[in-house]
C-alpha positions as CSV (number, residue, x, y, z in Angstrom):
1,X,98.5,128.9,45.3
2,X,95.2,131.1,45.7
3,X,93.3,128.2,45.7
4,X,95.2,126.0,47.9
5,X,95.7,128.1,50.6
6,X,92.8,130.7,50.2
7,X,89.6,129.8,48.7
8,X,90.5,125.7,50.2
9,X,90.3,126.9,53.7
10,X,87.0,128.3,53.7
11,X,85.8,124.6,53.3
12,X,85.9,124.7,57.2
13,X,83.2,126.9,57.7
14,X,81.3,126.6,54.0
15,X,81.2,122.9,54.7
16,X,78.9,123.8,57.9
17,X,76.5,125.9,56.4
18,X,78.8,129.2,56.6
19,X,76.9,132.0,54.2
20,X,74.0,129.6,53.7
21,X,72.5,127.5,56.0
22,X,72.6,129.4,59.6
23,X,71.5,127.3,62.0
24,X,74.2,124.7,61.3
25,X,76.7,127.3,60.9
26,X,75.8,128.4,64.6
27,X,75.5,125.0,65.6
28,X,79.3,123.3,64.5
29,X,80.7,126.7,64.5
30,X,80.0,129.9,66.3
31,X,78.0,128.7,69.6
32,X,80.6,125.7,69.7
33,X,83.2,125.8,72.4
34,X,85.1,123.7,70.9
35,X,86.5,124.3,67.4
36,X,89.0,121.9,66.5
37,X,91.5,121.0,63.5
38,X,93.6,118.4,63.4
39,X,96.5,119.0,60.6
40,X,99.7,117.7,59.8
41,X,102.9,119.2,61.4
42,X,104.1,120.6,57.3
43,X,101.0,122.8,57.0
44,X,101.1,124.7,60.2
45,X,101.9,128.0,59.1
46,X,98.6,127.9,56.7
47,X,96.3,127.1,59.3
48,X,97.6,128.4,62.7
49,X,98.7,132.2,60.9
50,X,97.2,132.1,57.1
51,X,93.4,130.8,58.3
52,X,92.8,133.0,62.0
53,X,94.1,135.9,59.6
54,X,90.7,135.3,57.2
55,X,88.9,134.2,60.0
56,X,89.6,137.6,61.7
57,X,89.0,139.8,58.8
58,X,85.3,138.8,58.5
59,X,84.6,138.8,61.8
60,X,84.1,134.8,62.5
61,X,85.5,133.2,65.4
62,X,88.8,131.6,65.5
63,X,89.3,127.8,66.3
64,X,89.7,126.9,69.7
65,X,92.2,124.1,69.4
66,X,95.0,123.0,66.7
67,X,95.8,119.8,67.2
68,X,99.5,118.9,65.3
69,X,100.3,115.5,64.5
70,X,103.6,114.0,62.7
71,X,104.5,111.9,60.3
72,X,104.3,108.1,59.3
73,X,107.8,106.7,58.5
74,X,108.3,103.0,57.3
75,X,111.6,101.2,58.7
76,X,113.4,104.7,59.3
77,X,112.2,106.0,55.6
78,X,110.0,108.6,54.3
79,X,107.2,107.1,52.9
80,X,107.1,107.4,48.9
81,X,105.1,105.7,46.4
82,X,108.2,106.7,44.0
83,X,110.4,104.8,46.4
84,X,108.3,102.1,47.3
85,X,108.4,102.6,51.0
86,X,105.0,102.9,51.5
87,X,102.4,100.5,53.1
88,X,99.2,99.0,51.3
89,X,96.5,100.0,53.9
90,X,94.2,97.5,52.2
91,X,96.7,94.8,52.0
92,X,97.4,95.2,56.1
93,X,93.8,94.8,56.7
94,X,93.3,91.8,54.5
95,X,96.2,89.8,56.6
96,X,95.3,91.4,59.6
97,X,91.9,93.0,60.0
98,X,90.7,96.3,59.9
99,X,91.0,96.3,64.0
100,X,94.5,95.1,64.1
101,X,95.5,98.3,62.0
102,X,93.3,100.5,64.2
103,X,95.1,99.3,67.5
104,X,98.7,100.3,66.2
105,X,97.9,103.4,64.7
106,X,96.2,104.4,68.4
107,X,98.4,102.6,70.6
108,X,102.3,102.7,69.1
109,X,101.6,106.1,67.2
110,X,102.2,109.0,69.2
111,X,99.2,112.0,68.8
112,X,102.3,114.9,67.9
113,X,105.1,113.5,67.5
114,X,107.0,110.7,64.3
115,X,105.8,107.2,64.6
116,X,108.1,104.6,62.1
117,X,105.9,101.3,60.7
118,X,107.9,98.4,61.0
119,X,106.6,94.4,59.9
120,X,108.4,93.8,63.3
121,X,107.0,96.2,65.8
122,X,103.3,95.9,64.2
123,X,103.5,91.9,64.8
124,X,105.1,92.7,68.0
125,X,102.0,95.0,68.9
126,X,99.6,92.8,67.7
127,X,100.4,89.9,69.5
128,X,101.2,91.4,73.0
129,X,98.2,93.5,72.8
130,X,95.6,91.7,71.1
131,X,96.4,88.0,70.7
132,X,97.9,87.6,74.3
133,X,96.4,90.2,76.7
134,X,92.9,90.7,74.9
135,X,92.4,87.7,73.2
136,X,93.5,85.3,75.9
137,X,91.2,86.9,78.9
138,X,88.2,86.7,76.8
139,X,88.8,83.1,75.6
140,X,90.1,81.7,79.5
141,X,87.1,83.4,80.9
142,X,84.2,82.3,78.3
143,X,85.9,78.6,78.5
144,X,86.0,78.6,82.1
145,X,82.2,80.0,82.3
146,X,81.4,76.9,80.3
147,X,83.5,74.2,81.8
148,X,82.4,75.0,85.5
149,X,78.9,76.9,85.3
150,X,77.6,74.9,82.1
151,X,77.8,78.2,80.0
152,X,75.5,80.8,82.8
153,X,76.9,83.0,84.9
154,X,75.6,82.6,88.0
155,X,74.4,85.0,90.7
156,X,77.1,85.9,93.2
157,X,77.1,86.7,96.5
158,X,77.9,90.3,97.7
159,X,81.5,90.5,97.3
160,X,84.3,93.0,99.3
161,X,86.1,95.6,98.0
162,X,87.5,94.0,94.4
163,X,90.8,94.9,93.0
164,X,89.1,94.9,89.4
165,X,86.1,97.2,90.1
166,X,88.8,99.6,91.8
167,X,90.4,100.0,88.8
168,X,87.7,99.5,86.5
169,X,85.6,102.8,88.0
170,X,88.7,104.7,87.3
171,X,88.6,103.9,83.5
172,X,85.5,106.7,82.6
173,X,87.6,109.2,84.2
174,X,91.1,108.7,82.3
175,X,88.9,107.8,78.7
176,X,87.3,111.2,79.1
177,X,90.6,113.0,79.8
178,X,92.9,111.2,77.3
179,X,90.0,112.3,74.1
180,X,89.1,115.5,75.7
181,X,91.8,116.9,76.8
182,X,94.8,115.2,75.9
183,X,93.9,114.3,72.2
184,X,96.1,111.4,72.9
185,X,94.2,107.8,71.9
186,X,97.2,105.8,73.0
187,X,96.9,107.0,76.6
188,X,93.2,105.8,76.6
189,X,94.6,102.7,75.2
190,X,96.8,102.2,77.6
191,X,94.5,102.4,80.6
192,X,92.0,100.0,78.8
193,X,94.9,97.5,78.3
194,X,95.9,97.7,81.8
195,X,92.4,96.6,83.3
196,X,92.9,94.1,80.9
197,X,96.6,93.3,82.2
198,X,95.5,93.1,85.6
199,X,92.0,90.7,84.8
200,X,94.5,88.1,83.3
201,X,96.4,88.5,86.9
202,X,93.2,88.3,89.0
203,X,92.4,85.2,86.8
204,X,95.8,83.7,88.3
205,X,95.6,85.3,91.6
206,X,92.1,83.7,92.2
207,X,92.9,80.4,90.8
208,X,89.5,79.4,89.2
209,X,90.6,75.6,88.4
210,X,91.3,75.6,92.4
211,X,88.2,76.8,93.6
212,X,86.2,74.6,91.1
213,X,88.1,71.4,92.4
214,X,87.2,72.5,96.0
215,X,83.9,72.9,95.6
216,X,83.7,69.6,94.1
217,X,84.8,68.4,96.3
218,X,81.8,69.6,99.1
219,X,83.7,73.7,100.1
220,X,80.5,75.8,99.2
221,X,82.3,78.5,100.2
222,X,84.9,77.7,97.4
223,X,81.8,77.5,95.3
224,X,80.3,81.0,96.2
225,X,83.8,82.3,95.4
226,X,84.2,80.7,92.2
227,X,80.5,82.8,90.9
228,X,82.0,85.9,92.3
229,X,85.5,85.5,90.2
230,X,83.4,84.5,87.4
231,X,81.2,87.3,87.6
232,X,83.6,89.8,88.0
233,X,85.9,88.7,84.6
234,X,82.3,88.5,82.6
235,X,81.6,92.2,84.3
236,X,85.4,93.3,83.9
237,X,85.2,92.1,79.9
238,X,82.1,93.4,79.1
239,X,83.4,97.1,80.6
240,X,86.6,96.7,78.3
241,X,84.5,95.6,75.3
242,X,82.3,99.4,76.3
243,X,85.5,101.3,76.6
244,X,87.0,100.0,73.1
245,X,83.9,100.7,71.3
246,X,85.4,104.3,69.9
247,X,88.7,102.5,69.4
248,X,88.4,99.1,67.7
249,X,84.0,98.8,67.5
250,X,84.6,95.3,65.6
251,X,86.2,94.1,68.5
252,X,83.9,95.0,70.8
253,X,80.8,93.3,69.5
254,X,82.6,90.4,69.2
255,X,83.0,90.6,72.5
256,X,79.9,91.2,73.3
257,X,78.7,88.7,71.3
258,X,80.8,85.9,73.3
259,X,80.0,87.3,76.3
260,X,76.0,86.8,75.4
261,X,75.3,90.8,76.0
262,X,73.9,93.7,74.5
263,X,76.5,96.7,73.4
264,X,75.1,99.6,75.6
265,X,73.3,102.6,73.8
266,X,75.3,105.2,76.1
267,X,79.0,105.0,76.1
268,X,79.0,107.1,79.1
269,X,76.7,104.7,81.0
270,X,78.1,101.4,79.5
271,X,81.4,101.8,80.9
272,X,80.0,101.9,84.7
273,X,81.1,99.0,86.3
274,X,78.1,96.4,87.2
275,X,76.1,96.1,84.3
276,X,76.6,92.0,83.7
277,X,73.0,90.3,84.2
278,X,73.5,87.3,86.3
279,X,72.1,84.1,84.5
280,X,73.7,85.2,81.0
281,X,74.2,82.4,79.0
282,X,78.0,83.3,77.3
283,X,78.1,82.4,73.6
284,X,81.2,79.4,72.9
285,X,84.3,80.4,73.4
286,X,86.2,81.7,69.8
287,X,89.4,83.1,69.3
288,X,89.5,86.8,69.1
289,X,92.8,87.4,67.7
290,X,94.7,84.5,65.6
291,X,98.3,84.3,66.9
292,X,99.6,85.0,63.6
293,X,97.0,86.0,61.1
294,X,99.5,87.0,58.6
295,X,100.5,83.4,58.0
296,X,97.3,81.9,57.8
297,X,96.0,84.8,55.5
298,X,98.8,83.5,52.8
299,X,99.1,79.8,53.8
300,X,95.5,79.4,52.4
């Protein structure tokens, strides 16, 4: 019990240079404003009473924030290797991929609160979020890039006020609040998933297939339209594929990669709405998401 809940604890500041390295000490520690630990709900007396207590009696500074999180269940259950009501981490990823498992634990799992695994509701997850919403923009827009611009995004004309960009230049603000403030990944998920909800209704708004037969058929104005809808989903994607970098970073290069762009070297800056180069060739169109990799991973 001495160990566990005495000498243990000073791993937090001996693992940052705490009675031998200064410097770093000073650095992740005492000139940091923000001090964080993130612990599970069952050991909050230990680190919220037990730790500040030490922390206090040799005159370090305290942490700053304690952020509490809850427990995994599995179909209502506790989860138990002795019980068998566990879930193979390595087995979900196989069937799956790594990114699939990274999207449900941010976006169904609450940051303080129970969250229960179910086959269901992670299949359920997976396929609205990913396979449908994600998956489906990219692979309508990169096809339709191809199919009426030969595979280049073209140069458009200034364009009005656009519902997207509203939206889009509103993303920074909530990511930077939902991980700063609000330790709460599923809200920044959420906003990033509704840019994406409402580029799959722009898509349908706008009518692409329309404005391509029209300008077939001699409406250059139809035509000028078509490269600004085009230009805006290619913009609109690659600002998604930016945001989910933290989130899901496999995801977003493949992304990128479709898209024919470079992942940006500053989050902060890649997320700003108008970096798409005109005259980008898009790589071909792939899925992103299988509908239902879990099949396919144990029909082979």
């Amino acid at each position: 019990m001495i160990y566990v809940w005495f000498d243990a604890l000073t791993n937090y500041i001996t693992a940052l240079g705490y009675g031998t390295e200064p410097a770093l000490y000073r650095r992740y520690w005492t000139d940091n404003p923000h001090r964080v630990h993130v612990i599970g709900k069952d050991i909050v007396r230990f680190h919220a009473v037990y730790w500040p207590a030490m922390l206090l009696s040799a005159g370090a500074p305290l942490p700053t924030t304690i952020v509490v999180h809850g427990f995994l269940t599995r179909d209502g259950r506790r989860m138990s290797k002795t019980l068998g009501t566990g879930v193979d981490p390595v087995a979900l990823t196989e069937s799956w991929s790594v990114d699939a498992v990274r999207y449900w634990l941010l976006r169904e799992v609450s940051p303080v609160d129970d969250a229960d695994y179910t086959d269901a509701s992670f299949t359920r997850a997976y396929t609205a979020g990913l396979a449908n919403d994600l998956g489906n923009l990219l692979q309508r827009t990169v096809s339709m890039i191809h199919r009426y611009r030969g595979g280049v995004v073209a140069t458009p004309a200034p364009a009005a006020a656009s519902t997207l960009r509203a939206i889009a230049d509103q993303l920074p603000a909530t990511l930077d609040h939902a991980l700063g403030e609000g330790w709460d990944p599923r809200a920044a998920l959420s906003a990033i998933f509704s840019l994406i909800g409402s580029a799959n209704r722009f898509i349908d708004e706008t009518k692409p297939w329309t404005l391509s037969k029209r300008g077939r058929d001699g409406d250059g104005e139809a035509e000028r339209e078509l490269d600004v809808v085009l230009w805006q989903l290619a913009e609109c994607l690659r600002v998604v594929a930016e945001a989910l970098r933290p989130f899901l970073p496999d995801t977003a290069n493949r992304i990128a990669t479709q898209l024919g762009v470079t992942p940006a070297s500053n989050w902060i800056q890649g997320r700003r709405w108008g970096g798409f180069e005109p005259g980008t060739r898009v790589g071909p169109p792939t899925s992103l998401f299988p509908r239902n990799p879990f099949v396919l991973a144990h029909a082979s």
